[in-house]
C-alpha positions in Angstrom: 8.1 -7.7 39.9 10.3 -6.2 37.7 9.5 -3.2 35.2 8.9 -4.4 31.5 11.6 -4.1 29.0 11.5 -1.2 26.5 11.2 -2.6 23.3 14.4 -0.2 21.0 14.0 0.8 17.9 15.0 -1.7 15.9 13.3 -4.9 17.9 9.8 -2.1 17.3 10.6 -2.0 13.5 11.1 -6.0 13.7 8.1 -6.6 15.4 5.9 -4.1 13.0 7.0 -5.6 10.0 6.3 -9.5 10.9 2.8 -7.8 12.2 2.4 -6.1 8.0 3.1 -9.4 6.6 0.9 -11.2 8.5 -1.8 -12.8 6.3 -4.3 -12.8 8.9 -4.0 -8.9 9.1 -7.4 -7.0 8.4 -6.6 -5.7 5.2 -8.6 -7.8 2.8 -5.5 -9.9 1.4 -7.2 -12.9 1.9 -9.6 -11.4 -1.2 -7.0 -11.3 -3.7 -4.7 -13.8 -5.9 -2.4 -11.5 -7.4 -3.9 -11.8 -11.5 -3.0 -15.7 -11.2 -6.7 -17.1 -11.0 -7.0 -14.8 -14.6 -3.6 -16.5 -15.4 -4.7 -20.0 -15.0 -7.8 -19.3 -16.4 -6.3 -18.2 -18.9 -4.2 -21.6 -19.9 -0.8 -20.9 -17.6 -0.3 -24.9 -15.8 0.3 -24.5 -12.1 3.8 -26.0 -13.1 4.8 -21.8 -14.3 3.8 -20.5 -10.9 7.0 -19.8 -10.0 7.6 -18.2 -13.3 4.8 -16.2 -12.9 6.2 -15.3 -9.6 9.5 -13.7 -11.1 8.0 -12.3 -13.9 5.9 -10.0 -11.3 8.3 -9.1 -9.3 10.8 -7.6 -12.2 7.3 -5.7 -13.2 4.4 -4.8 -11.4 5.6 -5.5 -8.0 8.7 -3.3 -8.7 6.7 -0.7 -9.3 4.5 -1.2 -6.4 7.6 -1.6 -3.9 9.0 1.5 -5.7 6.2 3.5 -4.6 5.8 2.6 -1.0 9.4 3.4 -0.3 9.3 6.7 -1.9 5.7 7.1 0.1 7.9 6.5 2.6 10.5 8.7 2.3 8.1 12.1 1.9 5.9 10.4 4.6 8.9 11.0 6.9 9.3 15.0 6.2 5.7 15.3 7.9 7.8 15.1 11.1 7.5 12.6 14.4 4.3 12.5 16.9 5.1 14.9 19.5 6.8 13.7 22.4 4.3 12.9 24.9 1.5 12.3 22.3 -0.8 9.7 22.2 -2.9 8.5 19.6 -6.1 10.1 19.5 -9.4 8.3 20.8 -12.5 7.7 18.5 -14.5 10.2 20.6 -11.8 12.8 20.8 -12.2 16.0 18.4 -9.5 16.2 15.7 -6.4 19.0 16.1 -7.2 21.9 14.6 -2.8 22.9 14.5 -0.9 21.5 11.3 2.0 20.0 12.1 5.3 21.6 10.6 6.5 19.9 7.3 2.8 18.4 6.7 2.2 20.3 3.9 5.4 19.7 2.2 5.1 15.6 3.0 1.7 15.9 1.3 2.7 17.6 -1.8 5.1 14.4 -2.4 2.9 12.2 -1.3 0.4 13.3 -4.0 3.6 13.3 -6.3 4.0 9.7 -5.7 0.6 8.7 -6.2 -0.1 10.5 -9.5 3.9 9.0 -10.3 2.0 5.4 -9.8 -1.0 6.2 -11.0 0.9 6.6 -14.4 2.9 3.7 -14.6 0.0 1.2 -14.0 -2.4 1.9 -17.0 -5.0 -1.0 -15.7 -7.3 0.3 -14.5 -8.1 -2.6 -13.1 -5.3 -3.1 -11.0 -5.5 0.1 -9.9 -9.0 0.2 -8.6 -7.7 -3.0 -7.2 -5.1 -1.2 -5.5 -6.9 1.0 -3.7 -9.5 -1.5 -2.0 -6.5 -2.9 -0.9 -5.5 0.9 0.1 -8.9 1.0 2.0 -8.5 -2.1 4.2 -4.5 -0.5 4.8 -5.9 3.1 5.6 -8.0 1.9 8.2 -5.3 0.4 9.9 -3.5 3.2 9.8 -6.0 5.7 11.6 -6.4 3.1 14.1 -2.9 2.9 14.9 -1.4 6.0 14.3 -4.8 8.0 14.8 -3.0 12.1 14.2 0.0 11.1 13.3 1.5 14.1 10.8 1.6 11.4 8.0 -1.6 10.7 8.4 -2.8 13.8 8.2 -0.4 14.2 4.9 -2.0 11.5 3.4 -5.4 13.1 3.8 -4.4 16.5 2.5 -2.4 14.7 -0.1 -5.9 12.7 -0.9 -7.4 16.7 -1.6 -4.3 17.7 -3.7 -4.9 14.9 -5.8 -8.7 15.5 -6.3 -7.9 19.2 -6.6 -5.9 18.2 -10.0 -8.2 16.2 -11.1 -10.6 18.4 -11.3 -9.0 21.0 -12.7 -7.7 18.6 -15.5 -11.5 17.3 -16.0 -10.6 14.0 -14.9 -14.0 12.4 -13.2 -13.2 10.5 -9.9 -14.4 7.2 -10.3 -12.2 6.1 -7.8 -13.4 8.1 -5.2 -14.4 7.1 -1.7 -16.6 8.6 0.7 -16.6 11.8 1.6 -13.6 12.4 3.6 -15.5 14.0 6.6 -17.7 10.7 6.9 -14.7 8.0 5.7 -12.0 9.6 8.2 -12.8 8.4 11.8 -12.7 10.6 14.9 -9.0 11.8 15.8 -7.1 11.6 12.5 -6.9 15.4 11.8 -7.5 17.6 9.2 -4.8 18.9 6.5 -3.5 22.2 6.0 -6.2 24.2 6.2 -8.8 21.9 7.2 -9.3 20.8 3.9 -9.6 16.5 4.3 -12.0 17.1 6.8 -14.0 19.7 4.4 -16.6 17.1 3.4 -15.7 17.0 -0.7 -15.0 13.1 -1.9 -12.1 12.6 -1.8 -10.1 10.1 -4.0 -8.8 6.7 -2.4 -5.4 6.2 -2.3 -3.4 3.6 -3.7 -2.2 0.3 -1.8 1.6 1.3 -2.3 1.1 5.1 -0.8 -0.6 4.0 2.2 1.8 1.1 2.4 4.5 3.6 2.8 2.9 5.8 5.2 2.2 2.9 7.5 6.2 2.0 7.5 7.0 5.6 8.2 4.4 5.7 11.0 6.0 2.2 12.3 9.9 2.8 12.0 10.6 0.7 9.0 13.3 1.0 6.9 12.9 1.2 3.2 14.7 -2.1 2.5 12.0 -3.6 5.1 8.9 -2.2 3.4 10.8 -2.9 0.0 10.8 -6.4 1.3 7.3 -6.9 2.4 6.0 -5.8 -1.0 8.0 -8.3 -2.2 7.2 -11.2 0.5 3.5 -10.1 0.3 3.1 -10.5 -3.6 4.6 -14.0 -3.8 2.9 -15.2 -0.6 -0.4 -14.0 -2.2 0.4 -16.0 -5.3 1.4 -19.2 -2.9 -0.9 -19.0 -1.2 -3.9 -18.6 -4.1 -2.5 -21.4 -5.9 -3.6 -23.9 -3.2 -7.1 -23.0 -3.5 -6.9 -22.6 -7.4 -4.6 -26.2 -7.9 -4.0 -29.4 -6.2 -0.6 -28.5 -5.4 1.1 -29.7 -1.9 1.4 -27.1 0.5 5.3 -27.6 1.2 5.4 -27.3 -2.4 4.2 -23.7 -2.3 5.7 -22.8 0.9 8.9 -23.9 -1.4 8.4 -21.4 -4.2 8.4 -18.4 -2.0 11.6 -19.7 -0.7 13.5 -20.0 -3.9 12.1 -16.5 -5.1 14.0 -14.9 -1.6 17.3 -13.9 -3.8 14.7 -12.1 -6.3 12.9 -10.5 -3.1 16.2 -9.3 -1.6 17.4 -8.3 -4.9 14.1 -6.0 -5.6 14.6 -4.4 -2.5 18.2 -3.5 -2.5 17.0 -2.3 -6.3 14.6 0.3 -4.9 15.4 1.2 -1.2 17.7 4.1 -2.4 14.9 5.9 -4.3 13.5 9.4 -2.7 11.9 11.1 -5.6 8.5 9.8 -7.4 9.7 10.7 -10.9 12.8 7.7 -10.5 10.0 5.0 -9.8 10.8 2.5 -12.4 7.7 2.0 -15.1 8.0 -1.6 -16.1 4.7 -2.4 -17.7 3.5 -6.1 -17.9 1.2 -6.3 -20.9 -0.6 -10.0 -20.5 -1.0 -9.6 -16.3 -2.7 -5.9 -17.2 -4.7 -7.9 -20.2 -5.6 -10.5 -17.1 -6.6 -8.1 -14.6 -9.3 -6.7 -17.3 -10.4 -9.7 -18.1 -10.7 -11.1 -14.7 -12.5 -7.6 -13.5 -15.5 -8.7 -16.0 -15.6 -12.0 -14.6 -19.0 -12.8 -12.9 -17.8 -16.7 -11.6 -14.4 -16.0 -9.8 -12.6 -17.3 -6.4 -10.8 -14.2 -6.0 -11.5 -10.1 -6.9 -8.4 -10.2 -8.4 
């Protein structure tokens, strides 16, 4: 029997990216409608979902797409697995050595997340964000268990807290203590510090995007594009449990919004530094998300 082929590069990339925008993938998608059950709670007919569709993705989703390819690029200066490496088993002990460049990849990735964190002034779509972050995260230590990005991302996760603190700003977005949230085999930062036991705030969906397509090969027009395929997907798909609309009829709208995708991708993919992420606010889905966030009878979390 012959050997099996080696999958290059590029068919690895391909196959990683149809694998991230996957809806059946464990990140808790499934929980969200992208701020259109608020919308058509609100009064928007299903008739302006595809309005609703572009008008996200020249705001919000810009922004969010903006991020994770940034994330990306800072993700990358954290360096490669070592040759030979494999990814680390839930019952082996974390490496105590810090990869070179890991210290420099965290500092932008806590750049880029405080960059985000200032252009999305809801703070409901941000705690959104990072569930959706959460469900992504884990993924990520599964997968790439001690990959240098992953163990940027953690340090970057202290960094953060670190000016928070100092700035007086209370973490009401913070997660578990990073000794107990981070499994067996992801690593500590420079300096042991994620793995010191202090909470630890949760990063955003877009940063942990970004660190996932850096840890899988993508390019940063391919994660570009799966923000963009993800968000209108999201909205598709919601609206069939919100409306009697005909599936083909949904499975249509993302279709016609391809151009937009494409063209919010080849918008962003050139960006490297977290102060060029376009802010473009979007006043009545923020006023949505707050609403919806007080909702007790909803279909979706958000």
């Amino acid at each position: 029997m012959s050997e099996m082929r080696e999958v290059d590069a590029e068919g690895r990339a391909e196959l990683m990216l149809a694998l991230l925008a996957d809806a059946r993938l464990p990140t808790g998608g499934h929980t969200q409608s992208a701020g259109l059950e608020p919308a058509l709670r609100a009064g928007m007919p299903a008739a302006r979902v595809p309005d609703y569709v572009r008008a996200r993705l020249a705001t919000v989703t810009r922004v969010e797409a903006a991020t994770a390819v940034v994330a990306r690029h800072v993700a990358l200066a954290a360096g490669p697995r070592p040759d030979g490496a494999e990814p680390a088993s839930a019952d082996r002990a974390p490496s105590v050595e810090v990869p070179d460049g890991v210290a420099s990849a965290a500092r932008g990735l806590a750049g880029t997340w405080v960059a985000w964190t200032a252009r999305t002034p809801s703070h409901a779509l941000r705690e959104t964000s990072q569930r959706l972050g959460r469900g992504y995260l884990r993924l990520l230590r599964r997968l790439w268990a001690g990959h240098p990005a992953v163990v940027a991302l953690d340090e970057a996760a202290a960094l953060v807290a670190d000016a928070r603190r100092a700035d007086g700003v209370p973490d009401a977005g913070a997660g578990a203590p990073s000794a107990e949230r981070a499994p067996s085999g992801t690593g500590p930062g420079p300096g042991g510090r994620a793995a010191a036991g202090r909470r630890a705030p949760q990063p955003p969906r877009p940063v942990v995007l970004g660190v996932t397509a850096a840890c899988a090969g993508l390019s940063a027009l391919q994660v570009a594009r799966l923000v963009g395929y993800e968000d209108v997907q999201t909205v598709a798909a919601a609206t069939l449990k919100l409306e009697p609309v005909d599936p083909v009829v949904a499975t249509g709208w993302v279709v016609a919004a391809q151009p937009a995708i494409d063209a919010l991708a080849h918008d962003v993919a050139h960006l490297t530094d977290p102060r060029a992420i376009p802010a473009h606010g979007a006043p009545l889905v923020e006023q949505w998300a707050e609403l919806h966030a007080r909702t007790t009878e909803r279909l979706f979390s958000a």
